[in-house]
N, C-alpha and C positions, 0 to 999 in steps of 0.2 A: 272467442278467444282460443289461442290453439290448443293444443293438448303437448303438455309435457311428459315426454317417458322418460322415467329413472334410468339410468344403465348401468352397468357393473361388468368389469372383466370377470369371466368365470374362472375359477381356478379349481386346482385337483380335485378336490373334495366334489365339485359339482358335477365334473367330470365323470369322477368315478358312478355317480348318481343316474345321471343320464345311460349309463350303460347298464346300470341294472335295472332303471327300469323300462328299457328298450327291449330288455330279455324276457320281460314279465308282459309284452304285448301292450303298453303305452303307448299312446300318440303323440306326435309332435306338442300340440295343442296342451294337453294335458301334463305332461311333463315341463311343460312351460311354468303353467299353474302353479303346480307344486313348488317348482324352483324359483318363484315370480319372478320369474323377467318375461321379454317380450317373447313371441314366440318367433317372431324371425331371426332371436339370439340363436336359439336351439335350430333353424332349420340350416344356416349358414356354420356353425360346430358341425352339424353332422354332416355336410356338404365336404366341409373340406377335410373333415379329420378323419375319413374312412380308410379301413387296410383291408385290403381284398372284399371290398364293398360293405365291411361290417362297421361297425362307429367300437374304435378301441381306446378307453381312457387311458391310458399310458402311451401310446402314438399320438394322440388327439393333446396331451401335455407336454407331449417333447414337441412336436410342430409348432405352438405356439410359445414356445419358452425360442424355439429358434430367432419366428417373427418379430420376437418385442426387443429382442438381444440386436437385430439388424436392423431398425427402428430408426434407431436412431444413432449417429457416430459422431466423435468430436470433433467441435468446428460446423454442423450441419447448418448450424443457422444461417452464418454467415457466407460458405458454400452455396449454398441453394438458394440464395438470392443473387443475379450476378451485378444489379444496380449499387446493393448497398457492398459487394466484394470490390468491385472497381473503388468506389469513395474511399474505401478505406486504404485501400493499398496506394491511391493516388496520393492521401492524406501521410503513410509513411514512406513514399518516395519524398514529401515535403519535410522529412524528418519530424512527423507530429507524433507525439509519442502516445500508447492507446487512450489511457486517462484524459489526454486532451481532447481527442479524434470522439471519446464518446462523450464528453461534457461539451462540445460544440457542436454533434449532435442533438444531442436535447437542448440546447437555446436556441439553436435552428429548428426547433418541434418539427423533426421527422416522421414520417408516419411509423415505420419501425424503426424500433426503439434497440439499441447494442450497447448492454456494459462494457468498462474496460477490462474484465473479467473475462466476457467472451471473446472479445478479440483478442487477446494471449492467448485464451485455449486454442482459437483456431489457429494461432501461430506458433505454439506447441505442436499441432496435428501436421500429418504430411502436406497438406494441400499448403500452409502458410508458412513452412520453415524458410522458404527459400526469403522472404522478406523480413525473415529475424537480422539480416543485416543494416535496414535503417534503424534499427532499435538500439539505444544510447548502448547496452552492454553488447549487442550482435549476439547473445546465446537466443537459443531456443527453450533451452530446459531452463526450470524453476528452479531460482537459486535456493540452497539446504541452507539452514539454519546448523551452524557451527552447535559445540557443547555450549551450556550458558556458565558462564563465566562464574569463580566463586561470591558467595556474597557477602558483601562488606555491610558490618552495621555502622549506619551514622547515626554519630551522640544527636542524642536534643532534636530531632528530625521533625521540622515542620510540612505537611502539605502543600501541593501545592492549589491544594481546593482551598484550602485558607486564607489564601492572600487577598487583602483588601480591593475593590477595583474601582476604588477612591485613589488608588497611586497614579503619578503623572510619572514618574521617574522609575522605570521597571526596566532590570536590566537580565539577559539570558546570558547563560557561561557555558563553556563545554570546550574542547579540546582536541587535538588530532597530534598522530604520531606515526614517526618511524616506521618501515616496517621493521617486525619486532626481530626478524633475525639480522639487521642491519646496524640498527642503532635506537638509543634509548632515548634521546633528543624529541622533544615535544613543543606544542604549541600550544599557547594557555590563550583563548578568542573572550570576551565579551562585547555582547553587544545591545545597545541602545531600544528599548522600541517606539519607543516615541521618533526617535531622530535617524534609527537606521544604522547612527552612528558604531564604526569598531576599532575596537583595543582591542590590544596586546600585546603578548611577548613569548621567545622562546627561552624554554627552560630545557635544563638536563636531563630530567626524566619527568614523571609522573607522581613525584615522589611529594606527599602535602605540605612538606615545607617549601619545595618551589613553588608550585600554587599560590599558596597560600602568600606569599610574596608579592606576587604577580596582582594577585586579589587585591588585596590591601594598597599596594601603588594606584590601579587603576581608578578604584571607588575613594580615594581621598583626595586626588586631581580632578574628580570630574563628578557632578550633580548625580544623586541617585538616590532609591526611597528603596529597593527593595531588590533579589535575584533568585534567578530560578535557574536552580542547577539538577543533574542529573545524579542519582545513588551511586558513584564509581569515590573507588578508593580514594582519588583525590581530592577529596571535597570533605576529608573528615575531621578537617579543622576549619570548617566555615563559620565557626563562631568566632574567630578571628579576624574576618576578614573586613570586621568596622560594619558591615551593612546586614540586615535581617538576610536570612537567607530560607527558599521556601523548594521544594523538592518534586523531582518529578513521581508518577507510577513507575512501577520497573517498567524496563523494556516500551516506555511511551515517547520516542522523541519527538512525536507529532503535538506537544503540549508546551515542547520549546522550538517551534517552527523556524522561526528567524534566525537564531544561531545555527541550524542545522543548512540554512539552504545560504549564510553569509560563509562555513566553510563550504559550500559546494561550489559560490563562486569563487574561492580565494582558489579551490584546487584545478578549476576548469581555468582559471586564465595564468595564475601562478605557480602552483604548487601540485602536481599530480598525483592520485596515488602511485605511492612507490620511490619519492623523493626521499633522502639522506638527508634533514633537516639539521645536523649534525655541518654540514656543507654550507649551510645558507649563512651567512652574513647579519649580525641584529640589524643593521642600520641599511641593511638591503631590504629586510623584512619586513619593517616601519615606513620604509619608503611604497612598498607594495602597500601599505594597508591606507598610508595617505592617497594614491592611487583609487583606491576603492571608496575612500570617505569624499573624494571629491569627482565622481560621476555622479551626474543626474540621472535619475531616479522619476521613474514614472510615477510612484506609489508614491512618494514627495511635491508634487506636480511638477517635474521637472528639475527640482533644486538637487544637491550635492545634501549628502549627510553634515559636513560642516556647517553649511551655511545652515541648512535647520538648527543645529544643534549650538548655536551662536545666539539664536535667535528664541529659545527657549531657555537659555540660560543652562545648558547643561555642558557648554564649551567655554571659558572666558577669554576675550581678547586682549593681550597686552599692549 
């Protein structure tokens, strides 16, 4: 069986060790001993870390504070492999964005392995900016986090680690608006998850009586057991809205995925950020969203939000 050696970076304190007792006539060997470690640690220190052929701890610690500092630099992983740098930049000339380029890596069981984590770093560093342009925002830099907004308390506030997952009828809510030095004009979205299906309407502002309107129309026309809304000021009369209502964590919109990525298609084919919603037309608006409830849908096999949602009883046909 072979022989395993322990190893350990040395650091000041051992340094400094090493030089006093080099002064007191110690050998390699023996000052090994003492320090336990190997002794080809100690012969390779005193090789490299000599000044004017002497072994000085305080040279001997800035030369290697230098080493470990140029060690390593951001993006190196990726850099220094040129197999896995080609895939990936071939992957964002295909407009793949990291998150995907490294989750099809791993179902592709690569031999090495890339987060989407590292592939941004590397496309933060100088070597990968120049391909921050296939990237959906084209920056380079990592977007700041704004002030966090003040916080609203909602009455009666239930969880949404509560909710039964016994419901067939679970609906997600959330909103988008104006930009704010523009106009105050908003969009009130629910949507379906069983059926995909989406509602809505635009309102004035963000103000809980128009919601709350909105709300209450939506779930009295159309099948529903239960909704999960986010902690924003608009939502602080949801006990009005006729349907239980069940709440995110702050700052989690990953917990109401489907309303978040149903506006991200309404703004990528319809609506972009930066639109004057204040401009749009209701019965333009509703035309866009029937639009959207009748493509087929992979995640449906193929069918339209309608037709599922006909077909569960959560649409009725006259």
């Amino acid at each position: 069986m072979k022989k395993i050696r322990n190893f350990r970076q040395l650091k000041a304190y051992d340094r400094d060790r090493i030089e006093a007792l080099f002064d007191r006539g110690h050998n390699q060997s023996e000052i090994a001993k003492i320090l336990k470690v190997d002794k080809g640690t100690i012969s390779r220190e005193i090789k490299r870390k000599k000044k004017n052929g002497k072994y000085d701890a305080f040279v001997a610690n800035q030369k290697a504070m230098i080493k470990r500092s140029n060690s390593k630099y951001q993006g190196m992983k990726i850099e220094k492999n040129s197999e896995l740098r080609k895939h990936i930049i071939s992957e964002l000339k295909r407009y793949q964005s990291p998150d995907a380029i490294a989750g099809r890596m791993k179902e592709e069981k690569w031999k090495i392995g890339v987060s989407s984590d590292s592939i941004y770093r590397w496309l933060r560093s100088p070597f990968g900016q120049k391909y921050c342009k296939y990237l959906c925002t084209k920056k380079h830099r990592k977007k700041t986090r704004g002030k966090t907004s003040k916080h609203h308390v909602i009455p009666n506030m239930t969880s949404i680690h509560n909710i039964s997952t016994n419901m067939e009828y679970v609906t997600e809510g959330d909103t988008f608006l104006s930009p704010k030095k523009v106009s105050k004009t908003s969009v009130v979205l629910v949507v379906w998850r069983k059926s995909k299906l989406l509602k809505g309407d635009i309102v004035k502002s963000l103000s809980p009586v128009h919601t709350t309107k909105v709300m209450k129309k939506i779930h009295s026309e159309n099948k529903s057991n239960a909704m999960i809304l986010d902690q924003g000021i608009e939502n602080t009369q949801h006990e009005q809205y006729g349907i239980p209502s069940y709440f995110c964590d702050p700052a989690s919109p990953r917990q109401k995925p489907l309303i978040e990525n149903s506006i991200g298609q309404l703004r990528r084919w319809f609506y972009p950020k930066g639109t004057d919603l204040s401009k749009v037309k209701r019965e333009d608006f509703q035309d866009k969203l029937e639009i959207m409830n009748n493509k087929y849908k992979k995640s449906l096999q193929y069918r339209s939000a309608n037709e599922v949602s006909v077909d569960c009883g959560i649409l009725t046909v006259d």
